[in-house]
MARMI-93041 format. One record per atom (N, C-alpha, C): residue in one letter; x, y, z. Coordinates in steps of 0.05 Angstrom, whole numbers, plus 5000, padded with zeros to 4 digits. Atoms other than C-alpha are relative to their C-alpha. Layout:
N
AXYZ;...
END
This chain:
550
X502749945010;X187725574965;X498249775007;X501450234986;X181725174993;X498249994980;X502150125018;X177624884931;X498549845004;X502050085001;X171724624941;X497949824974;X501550195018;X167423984897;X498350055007;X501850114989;X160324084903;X498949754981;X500750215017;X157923394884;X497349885015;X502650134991;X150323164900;X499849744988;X500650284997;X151222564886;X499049784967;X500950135028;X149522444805;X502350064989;X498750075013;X153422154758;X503849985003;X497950025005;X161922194749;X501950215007;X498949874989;X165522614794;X502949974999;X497550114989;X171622254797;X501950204981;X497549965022;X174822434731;X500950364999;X500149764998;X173423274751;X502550035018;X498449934983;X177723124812;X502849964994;X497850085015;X183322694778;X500750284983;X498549745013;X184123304729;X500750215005;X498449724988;X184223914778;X503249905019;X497450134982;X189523444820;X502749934976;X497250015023;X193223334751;X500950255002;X499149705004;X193624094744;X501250135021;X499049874976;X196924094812;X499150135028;X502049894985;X191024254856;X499249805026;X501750244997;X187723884906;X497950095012;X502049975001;X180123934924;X498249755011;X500949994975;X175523824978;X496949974985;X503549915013;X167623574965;X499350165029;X501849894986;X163123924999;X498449805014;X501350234980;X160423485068;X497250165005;X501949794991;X156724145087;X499850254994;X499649845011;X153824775082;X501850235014;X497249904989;X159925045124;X502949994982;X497849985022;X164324815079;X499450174978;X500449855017;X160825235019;X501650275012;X499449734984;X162525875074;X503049964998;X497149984994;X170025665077;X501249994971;X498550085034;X171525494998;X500250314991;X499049745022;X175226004962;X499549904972;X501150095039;X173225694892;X498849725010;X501950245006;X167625244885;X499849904974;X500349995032;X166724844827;X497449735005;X501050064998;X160224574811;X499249764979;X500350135027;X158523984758;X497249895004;X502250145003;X152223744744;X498849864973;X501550305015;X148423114709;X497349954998;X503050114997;X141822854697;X498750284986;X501749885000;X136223274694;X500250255012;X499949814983;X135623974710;X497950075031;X501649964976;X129223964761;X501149745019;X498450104978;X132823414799;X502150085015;X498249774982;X138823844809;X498950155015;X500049734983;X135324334831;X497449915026;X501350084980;X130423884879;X502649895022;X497650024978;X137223644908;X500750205014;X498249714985;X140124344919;X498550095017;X502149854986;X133624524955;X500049795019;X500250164971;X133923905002;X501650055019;X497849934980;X140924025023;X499850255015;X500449724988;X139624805026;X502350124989;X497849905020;X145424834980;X498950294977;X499949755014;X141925314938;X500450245013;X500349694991;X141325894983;X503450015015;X498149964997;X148325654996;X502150224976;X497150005018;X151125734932;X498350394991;X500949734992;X146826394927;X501650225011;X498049854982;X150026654978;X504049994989;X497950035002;X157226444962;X500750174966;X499349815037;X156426824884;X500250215004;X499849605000;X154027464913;X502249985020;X498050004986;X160427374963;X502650104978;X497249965014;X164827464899;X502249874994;X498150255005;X168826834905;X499549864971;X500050195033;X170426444837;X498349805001;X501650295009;X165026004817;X500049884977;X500850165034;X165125474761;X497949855003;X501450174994;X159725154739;X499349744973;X499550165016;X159024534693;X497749824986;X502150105011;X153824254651;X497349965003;X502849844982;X147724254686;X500250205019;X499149774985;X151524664738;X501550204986;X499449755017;X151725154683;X497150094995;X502749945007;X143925104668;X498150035023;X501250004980;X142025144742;X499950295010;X500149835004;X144425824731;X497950184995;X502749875022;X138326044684;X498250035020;X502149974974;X131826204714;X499049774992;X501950235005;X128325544685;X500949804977;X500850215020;X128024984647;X498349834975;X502450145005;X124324634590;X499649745005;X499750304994;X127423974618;X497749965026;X501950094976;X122624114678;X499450295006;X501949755006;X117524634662;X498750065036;X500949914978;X115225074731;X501949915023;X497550014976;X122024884770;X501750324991;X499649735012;X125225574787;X504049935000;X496650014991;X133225574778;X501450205018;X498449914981;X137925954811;X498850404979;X501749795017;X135826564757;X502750245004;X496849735009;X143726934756;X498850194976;X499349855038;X143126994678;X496350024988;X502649975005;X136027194652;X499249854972;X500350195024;X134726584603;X498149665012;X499950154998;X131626034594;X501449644990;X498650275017;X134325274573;X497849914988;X501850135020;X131324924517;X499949804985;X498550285014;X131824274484;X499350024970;X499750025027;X134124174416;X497849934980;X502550095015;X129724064356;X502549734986;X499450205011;X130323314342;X499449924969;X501850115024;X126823294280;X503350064970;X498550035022;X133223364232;X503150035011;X497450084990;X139323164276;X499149925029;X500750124973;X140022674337;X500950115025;X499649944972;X139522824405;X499949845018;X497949804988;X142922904455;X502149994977;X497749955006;X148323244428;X502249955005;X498550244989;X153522844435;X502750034977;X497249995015;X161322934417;X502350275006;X497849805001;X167323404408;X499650244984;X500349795022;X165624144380;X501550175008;X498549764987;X168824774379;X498050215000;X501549674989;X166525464403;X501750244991;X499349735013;X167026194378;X499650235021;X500149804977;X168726694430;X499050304999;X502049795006;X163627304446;X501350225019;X499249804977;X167827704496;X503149994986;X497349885002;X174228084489;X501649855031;X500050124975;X178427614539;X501350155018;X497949914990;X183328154569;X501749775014;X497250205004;X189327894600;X500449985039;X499550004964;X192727714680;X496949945014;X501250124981;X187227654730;X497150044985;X502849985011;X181227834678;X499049714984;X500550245015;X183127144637;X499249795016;X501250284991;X178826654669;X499649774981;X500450255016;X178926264607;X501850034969;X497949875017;X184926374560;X500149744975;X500050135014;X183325774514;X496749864989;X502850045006;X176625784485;X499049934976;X500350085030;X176425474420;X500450164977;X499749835020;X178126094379;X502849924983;X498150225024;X183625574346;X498749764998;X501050215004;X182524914328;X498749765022;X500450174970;X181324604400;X496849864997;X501950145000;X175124214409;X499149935033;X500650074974;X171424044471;X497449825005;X502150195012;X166123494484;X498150105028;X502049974995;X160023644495;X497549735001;X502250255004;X153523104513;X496950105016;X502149874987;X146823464530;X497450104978;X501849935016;X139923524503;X498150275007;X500649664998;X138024244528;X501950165000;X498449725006;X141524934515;X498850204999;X500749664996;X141525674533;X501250144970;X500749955030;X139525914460;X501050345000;X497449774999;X145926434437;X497950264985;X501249755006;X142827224440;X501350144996;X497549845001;X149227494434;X499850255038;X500449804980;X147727824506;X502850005015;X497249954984;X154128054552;X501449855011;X499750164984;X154527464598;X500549804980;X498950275023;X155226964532;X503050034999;X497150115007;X163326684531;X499850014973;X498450075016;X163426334483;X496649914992;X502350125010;X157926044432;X500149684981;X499250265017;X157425274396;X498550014984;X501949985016;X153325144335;X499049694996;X500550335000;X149324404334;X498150084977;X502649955024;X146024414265;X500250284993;X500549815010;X142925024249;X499550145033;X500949944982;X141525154325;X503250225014;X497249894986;X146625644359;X499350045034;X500249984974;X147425554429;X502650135013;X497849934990;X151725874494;X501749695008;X497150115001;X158425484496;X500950015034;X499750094968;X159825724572;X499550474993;X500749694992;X158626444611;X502250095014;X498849804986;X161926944643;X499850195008;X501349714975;X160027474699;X500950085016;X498949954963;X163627754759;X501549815002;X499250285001;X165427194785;X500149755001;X500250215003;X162526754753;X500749774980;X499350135024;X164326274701;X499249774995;X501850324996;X160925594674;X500049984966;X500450155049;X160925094601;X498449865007;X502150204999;X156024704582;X502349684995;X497950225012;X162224204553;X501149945029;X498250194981;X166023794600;X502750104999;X497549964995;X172424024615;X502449854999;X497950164981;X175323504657;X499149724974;X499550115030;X173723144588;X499949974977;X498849845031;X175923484537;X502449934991;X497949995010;X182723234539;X502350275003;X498049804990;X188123764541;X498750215006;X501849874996;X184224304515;X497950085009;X501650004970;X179524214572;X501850115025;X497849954971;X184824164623;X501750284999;X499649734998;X187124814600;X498050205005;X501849874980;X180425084614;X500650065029;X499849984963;X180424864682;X502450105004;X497849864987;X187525064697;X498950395003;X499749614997;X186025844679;X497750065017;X502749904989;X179025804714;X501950015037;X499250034981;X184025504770;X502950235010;X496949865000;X190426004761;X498550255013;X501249675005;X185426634766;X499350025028;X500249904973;X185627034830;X499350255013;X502849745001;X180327594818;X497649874983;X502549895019;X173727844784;X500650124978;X499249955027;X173827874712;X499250365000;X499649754998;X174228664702;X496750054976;X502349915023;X168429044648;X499549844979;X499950095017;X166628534601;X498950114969;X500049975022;X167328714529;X498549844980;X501250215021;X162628434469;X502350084970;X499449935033;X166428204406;X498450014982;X502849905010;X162428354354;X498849804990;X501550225001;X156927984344;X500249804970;X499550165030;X157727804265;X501849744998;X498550395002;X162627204284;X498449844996;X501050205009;X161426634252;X500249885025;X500650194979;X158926044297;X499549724982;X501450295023;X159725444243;X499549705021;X500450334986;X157124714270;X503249814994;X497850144997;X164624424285;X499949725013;X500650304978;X161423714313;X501549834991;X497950105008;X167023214299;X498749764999;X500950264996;X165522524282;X502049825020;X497950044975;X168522184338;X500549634992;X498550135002;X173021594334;X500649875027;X500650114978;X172221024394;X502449745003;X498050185004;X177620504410;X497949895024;X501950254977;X172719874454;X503249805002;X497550144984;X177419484498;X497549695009;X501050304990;X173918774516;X501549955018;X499050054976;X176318614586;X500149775017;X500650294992;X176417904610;X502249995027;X497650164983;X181117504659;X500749734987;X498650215024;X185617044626;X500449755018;X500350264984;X186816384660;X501749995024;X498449864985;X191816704703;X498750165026;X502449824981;X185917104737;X501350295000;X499549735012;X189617734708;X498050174982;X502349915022;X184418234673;X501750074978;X497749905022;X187418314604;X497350104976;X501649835021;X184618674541;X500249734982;X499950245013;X182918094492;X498350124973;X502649905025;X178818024420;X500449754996;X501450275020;X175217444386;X498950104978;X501650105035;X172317184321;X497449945017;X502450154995;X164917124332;X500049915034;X499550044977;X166317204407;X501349855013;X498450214986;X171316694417;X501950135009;X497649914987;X177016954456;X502649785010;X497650194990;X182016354462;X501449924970;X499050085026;X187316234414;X500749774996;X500750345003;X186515574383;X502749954982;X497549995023;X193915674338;X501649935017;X498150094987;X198415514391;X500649655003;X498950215011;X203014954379;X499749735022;X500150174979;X202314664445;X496749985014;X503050214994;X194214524444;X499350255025;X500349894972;X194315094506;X496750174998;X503549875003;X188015504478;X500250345027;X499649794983;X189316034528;X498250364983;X501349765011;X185916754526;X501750164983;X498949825015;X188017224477;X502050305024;X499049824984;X192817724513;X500650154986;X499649855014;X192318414474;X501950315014;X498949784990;X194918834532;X498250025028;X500750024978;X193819054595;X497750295006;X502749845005;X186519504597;X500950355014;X498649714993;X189820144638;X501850084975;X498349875023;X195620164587;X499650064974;X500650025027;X192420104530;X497850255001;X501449845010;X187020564538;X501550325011;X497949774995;X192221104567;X501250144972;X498549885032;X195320994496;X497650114979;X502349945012;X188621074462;X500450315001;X500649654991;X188121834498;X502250074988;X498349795015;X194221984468;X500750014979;X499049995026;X194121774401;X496450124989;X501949955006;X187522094396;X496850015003;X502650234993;X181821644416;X497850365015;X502749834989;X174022104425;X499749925018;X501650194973;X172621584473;X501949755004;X498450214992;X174720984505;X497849835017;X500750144985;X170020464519;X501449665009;X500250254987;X170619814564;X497449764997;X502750114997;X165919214560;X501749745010;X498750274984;X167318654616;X498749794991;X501150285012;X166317994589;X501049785018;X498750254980;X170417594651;X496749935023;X501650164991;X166517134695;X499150155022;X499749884976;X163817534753;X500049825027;X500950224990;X165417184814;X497750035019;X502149954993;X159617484852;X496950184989;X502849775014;X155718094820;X502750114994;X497849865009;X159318684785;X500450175027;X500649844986;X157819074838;X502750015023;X498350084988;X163318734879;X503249874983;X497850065014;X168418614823;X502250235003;X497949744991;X173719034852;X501749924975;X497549905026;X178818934791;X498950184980;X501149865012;X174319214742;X499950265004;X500049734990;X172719814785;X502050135006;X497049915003;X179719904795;X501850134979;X499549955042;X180719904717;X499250304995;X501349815001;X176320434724;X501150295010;X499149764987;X178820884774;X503549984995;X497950055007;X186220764752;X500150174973;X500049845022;X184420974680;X499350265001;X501149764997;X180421654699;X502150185009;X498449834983;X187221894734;X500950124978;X498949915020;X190121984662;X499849944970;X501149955022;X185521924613;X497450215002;X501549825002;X181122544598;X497650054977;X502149985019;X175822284548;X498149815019;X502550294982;X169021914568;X501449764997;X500150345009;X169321244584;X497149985009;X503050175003;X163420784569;X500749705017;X499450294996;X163420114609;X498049835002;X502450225001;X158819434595;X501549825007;X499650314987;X157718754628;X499350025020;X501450064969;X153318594678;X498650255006;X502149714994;X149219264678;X496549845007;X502550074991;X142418964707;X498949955026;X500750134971;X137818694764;X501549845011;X499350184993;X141118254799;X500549905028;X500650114968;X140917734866;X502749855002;X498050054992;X147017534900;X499949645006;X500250234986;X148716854935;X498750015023;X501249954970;X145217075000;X497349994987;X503049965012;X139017244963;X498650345000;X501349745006;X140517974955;X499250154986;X500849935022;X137918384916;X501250224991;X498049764999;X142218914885;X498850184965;X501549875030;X137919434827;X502950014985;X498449965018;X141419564762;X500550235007;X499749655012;X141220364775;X503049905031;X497249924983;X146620134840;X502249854984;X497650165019;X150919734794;X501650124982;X499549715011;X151120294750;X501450225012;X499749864983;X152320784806;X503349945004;X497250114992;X159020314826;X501350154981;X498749875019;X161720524761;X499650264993;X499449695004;X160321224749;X501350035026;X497749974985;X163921314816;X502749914997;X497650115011;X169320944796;X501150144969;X499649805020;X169721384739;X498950064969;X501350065022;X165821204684;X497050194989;X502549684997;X160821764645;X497649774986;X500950175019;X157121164605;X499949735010;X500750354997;X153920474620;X498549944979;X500750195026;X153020014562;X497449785014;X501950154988;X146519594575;X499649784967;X500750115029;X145418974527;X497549795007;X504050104997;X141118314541;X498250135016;X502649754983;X137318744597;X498250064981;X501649725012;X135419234540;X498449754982;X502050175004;X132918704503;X498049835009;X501950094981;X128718344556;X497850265004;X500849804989;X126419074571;X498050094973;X500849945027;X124119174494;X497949805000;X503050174997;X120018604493;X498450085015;X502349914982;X116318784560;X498950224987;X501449815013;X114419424525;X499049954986;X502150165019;X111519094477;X498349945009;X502450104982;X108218614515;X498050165008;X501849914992;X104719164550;X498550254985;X500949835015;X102919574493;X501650245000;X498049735005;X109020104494;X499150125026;X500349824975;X107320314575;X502650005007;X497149984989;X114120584609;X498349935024;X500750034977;X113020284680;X502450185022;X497849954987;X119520574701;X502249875016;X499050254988;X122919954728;X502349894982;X497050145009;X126919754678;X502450185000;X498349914989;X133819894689;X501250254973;X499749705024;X134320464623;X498950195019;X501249774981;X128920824666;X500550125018;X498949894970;X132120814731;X502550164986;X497049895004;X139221034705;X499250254984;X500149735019;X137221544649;X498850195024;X501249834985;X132621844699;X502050065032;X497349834985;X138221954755;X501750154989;X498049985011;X143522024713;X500050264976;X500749865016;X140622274653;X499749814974;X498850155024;X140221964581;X502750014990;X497249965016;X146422184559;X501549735005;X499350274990;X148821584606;X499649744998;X500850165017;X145721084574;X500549924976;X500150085040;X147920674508;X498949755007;X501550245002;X144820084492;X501549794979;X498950135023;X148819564455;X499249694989;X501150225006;X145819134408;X501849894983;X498050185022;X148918544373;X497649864989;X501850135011;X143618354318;X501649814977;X499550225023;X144717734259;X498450084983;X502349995031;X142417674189;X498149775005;X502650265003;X135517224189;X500350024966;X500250015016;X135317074111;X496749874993;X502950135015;X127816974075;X499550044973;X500049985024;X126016894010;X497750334994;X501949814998;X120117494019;X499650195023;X500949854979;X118018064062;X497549855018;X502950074982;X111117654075;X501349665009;X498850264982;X115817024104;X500650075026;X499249854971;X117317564162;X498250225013;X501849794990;X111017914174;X500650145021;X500049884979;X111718114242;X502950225002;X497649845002;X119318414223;X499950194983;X500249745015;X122118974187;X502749914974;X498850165026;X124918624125;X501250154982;X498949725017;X129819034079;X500949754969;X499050135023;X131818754007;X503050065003;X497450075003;X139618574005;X502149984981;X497850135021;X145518693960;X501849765000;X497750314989;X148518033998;X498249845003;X501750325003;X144317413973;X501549895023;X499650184982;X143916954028;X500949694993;X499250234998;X146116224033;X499549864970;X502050095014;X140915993991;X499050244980;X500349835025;X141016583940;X497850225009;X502149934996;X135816933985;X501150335003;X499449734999;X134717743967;X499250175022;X500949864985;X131817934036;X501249885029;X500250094979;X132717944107;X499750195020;X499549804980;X132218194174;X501949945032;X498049934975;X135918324237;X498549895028;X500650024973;X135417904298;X501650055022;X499049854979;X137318144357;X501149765024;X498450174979;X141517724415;X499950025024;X500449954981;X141917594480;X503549835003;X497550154988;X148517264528;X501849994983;X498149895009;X153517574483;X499549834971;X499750185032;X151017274413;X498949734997;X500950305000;X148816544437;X497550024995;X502150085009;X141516614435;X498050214989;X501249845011;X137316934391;X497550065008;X502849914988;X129917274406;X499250104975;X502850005011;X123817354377;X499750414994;X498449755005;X126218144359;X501250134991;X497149955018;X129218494302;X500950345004;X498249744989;X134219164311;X498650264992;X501949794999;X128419674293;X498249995018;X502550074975;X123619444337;X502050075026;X497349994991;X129919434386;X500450285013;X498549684995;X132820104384;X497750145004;X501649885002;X125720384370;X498750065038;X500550014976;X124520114441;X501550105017;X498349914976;X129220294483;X500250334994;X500549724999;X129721014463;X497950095014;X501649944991;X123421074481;X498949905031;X498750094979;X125220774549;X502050225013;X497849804988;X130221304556;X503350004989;X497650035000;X136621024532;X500950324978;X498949855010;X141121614500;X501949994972;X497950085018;X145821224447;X499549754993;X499250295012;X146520614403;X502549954996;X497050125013;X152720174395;X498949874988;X501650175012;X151019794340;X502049834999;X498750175006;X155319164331;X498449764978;X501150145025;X153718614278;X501149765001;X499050225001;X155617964293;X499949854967;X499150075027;X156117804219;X502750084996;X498549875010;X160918274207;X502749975025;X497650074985;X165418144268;X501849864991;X498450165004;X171917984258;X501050014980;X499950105036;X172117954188;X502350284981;X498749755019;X175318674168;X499550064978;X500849945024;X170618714110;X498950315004;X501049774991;X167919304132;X497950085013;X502950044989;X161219524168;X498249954980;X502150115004;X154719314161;X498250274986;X501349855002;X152519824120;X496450064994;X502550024995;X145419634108;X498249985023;X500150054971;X144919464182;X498950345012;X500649734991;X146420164200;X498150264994;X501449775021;X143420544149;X496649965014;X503450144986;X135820144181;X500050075020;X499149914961;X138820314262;X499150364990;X499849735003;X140121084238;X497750154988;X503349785009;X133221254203;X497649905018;X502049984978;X129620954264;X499650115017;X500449874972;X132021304316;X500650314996;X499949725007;X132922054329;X503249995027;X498449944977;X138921954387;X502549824980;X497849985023;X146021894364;X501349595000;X499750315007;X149221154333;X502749954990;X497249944997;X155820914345;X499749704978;X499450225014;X157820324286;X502649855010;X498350144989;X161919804308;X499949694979;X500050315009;X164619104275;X499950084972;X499450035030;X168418974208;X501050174989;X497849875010;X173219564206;X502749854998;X496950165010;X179819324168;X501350204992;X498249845022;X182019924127;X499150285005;X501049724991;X181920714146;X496850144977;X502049895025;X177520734081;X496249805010;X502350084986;X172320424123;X498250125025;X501049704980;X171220974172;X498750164981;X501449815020;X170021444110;X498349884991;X502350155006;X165020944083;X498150085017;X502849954990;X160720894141;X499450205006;X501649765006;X160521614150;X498550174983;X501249985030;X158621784083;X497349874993;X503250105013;X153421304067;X498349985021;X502649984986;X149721264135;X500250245018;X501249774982;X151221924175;X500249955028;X500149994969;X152721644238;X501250145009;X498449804984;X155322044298;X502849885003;X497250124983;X161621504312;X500549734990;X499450235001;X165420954294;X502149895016;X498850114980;X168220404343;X502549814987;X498650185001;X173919954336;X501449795014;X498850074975;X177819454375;X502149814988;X496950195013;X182418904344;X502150214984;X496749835031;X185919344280;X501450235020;X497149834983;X188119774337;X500649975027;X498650144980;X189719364393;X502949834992;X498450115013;X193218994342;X503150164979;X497249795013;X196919644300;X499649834975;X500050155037;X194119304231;X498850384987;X501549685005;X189920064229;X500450095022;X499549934972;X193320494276;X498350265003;X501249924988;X188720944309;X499950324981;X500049755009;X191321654289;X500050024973;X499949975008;X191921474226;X497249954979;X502849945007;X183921404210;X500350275007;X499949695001;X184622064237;X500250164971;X497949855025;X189622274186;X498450034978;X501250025022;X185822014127;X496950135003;X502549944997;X178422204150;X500450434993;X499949675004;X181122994160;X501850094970;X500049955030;X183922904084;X498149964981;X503650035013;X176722754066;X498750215001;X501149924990;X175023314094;X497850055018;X501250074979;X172123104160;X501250205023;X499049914978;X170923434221;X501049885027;X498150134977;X176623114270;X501050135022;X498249954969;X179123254336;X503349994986;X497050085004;X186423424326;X501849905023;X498650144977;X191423114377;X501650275012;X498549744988;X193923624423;X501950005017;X498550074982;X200023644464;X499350085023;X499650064969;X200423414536;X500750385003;X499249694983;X200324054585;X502950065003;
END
């Protein structure tokens, strides 16, 4: 069978190919539009923006390729935007025409009482009778407990019409889940990372060796409840130890050398080796799996082949996002070159990565907006990346401190909150400054002003970290978050000062965030991973269950 990638060139291709090659396949990008003419199954994924897809597809001539190759009858999949490229239009980019299969348009979510993008693991309620043998193009569609992750701020708004699969519910909003026509088939969710129940998608889209026969409506009255899971993140810190081995490490307050050894050695913390560990992550659970490089670069990242290695090594057999930070910015070489943040970025989503973490940048980038009265110039490196890529691809991770004042009018220019944790000096207020060079120096900047900025810049996600609370296993920062989460409207990952599974249910509860991160208590096995699980879905939380290997 000759399968066919078409990949134009945006965002994270790698981890689509690693999973049809897990499933025993192997798959061919598309060089040309000769090759579209020769592929017996195409499979399409798309990122970013919808009128950029579809200004690409029109440069290559790929649309009137892929045109042609649908009404031919051959299996098409198509994948997240190359599911919405489908539609006749967009509201992501009003007067661009799509491909116009399915007679709909896409629409972006109403932010005003849940954050967007949509962002996480949900399940879907199936709208078609699936019959069976060469009609099952998709024989695992969430009509059990399965889950599939979804990250996208437009959707084809569920009419119950013939061509609807399957349907998801975000909020009160019911959207299509993925389609099915002839032969065509397409999710808005990620497949190739979803984890099993993904990879069993793709296998049946890949097993199937016809046209789905008369499609059947089940009846419309199925429920479609909002199944969005709070998702559960294991962060890996990635250094090189004195050895010039990259190893997974953790510090107190960012120190990473252990100062307890009997022989004065001080050496890096060695927690494990960053492939194996986040391999084990994917199978004891883990929503996500980010990276954040903290080793010395010896030139730019751009050229840090171990890292990128990390990268494409992990994607072979782990099937959840990864996020990776360190070194995401402008930057000039030893020659005096100049290398943008959006190609630094670029390195790593090829290398396999769906997510770049941006930190002092974003704060350098927050001030300038300021400075110039809130104008986007488009230059800073949020702008360039969200706008290839998309937002979704974008987090922003801030590490803010407690400032302590005795009054709100000692901090005019900040956003001052009263405190159940008297300061030093008995003081009932403070606010949040924001960091730069991993915690060392502080700016003129507190974490509303902050987040407020960069969203509006483009970024897609907050990690919030708390250098107070690092380390400590008292729990998060819940006043912290609770100030991050009613500023912004895009989703907020808490990080720093989990010790006890009863600290996950905390910060969901009192601030509502979409995710909580961890990294020592389960690098270490003091809080082992599945077992926040365990306890969060006896809370009655909506969790990802662990699913067995194919």
């Amino acid at each position: 069978m000759t399968i066919y990638l078409l990949d134009y060139g945006a965002g994270n291709v790698r981890s689509l190919v690693n999973a049809v090659c897990k499933l025993g396949y192997a798959i061919r990008p598309v060089e040309s539009l000769e090759d579209i003419d020769k592929a017996e199954k195409l499979i399409f994924p798309g990122v970013g923006a919808f009128g950029s897809a579809m200004e690409r597809l029109a440069a290559t001539g790929y649309d009137k390729a892929l045109e042609k190759y649908i009404a031919s009858g051959r299996p098409f999949m198509g994948i997240c935007v190359g599911m919405q490229v489908l539609c006749e239009g967009s509201e992501e980019s009003p007067g661009v025409k799509g491909l116009g299969l399915f007679p709909t348009t896409v629409k972006k979510f109403d932010s005003s009482t849940k954050a967007v993008p949509h962002m996480g693991w949900n399940g879907t309620t199936v709208q078609q009778e699936q019959g069976s043998g060469a009609e099952a193009w998709i024989n695992h569609a969430g009509e059990d407990e399965s889950r599939y992750y979804f990250v996208h701020s437009y959707a084809v708004p569920a009419t119950d019409a013939d061509w609807e699969f399957s349907t998801s519910r975000y909020g009160e909003e019911r959207f299509v889940a993925s389609v099915r026509r002839g032969n065509v088939f397409a999710t808005q969710f990620h497949p190739e990372k979803s984890g099993w129940a993904g990879l069993k998608v793709l296998r049946s889209f890949l097993e199937c060796d016809g046209v789905v026969g008369e499609q059947r409506r089940v009846a419309s009255t199925l429920a479609t409840p909002d199944r969005l899971t709070k998702r559960i993140i294991a962060c890996l810190d990635v250094r090189a130890n004195d050895q010039g081995d990259l190893v997974v490490t953790k510090g107190d307050q960012y120190d990473v050398r252990d100062r307890t050894a009997a022989d004065g050695s001080e050496e890096v913390r060695n927690l494990g080796q960053p492939v194996d560990l986040a391999r084990r992550y994917f199978e004891h659970g883990a929503d996500e799996v980010a990276f954040l490089n903290i080793t010395a670069f010896r030139d730019l990242p751009l050229e840090d082949l171990p890292m990128l290695e990390v990268l494409k090594r992990t994607s072979e057999s782990v099937f959840v996002p990864l996020t990776i930070g360190g070194g995401i910015r402008d930057l000039v070489d030893g020659t005096g070159r100049v290398v943008p943040a959006l190609a630094v970025a670029g390195a790593y989503f090829r290398s396999g990565a769906d997510k770049v973490s941006i930190g002092s940048d974003a704060v350098y980038a927050a001030e300038a907006y300021f400075a110039s009265e809130k104008r986007l110039t488009g230059t800073t490196a949020i702008e360039q990346i969200a706008k290839a890529y998309g937002v979704q691809a974008v987090v922003v991770s801030v590490d803010p401190r407690r400032v302590y004042v005795d009054s709100p009018e000692s901090a005019p220019t900040h956003n001052v909150i009263r405190t159940d944790f008297p300061g030093p000096k008995g003081e009932r207020f403070c606010w949040y400054q924001c960091t730069v060079k991993g915690g060392r120096e502080g700016r003129d900047i507190d974490v509303v002003q902050l987040v407020s900025a960069v969203e509006a810049l483009g970024a897609g996600e907050i990690l919030l970290n708390c250098m107070d609370k690092d380390g400590t296993n008292s729990g998060y920062d819940l006043e912290l978050i609770t100030q991050v989460r009613n500023a912004v409207s895009i989703p907020v990952i808490a990080s720093s000062g989990a010790g006890r599974v009863e600290h996950f249910d905390e910060v969901f509860r009192k601030t509502n965030v979409e995710a909580a991160l961890a990294a020592g208590i389960f690098h270490r096995e003091e809080v082992p991973l599945q077992s926040v699980k365990t306890y969060l879905r006896g809370k009655a939380y909506q969790v990802r269950a662990v699913e067995p290997p194919l």
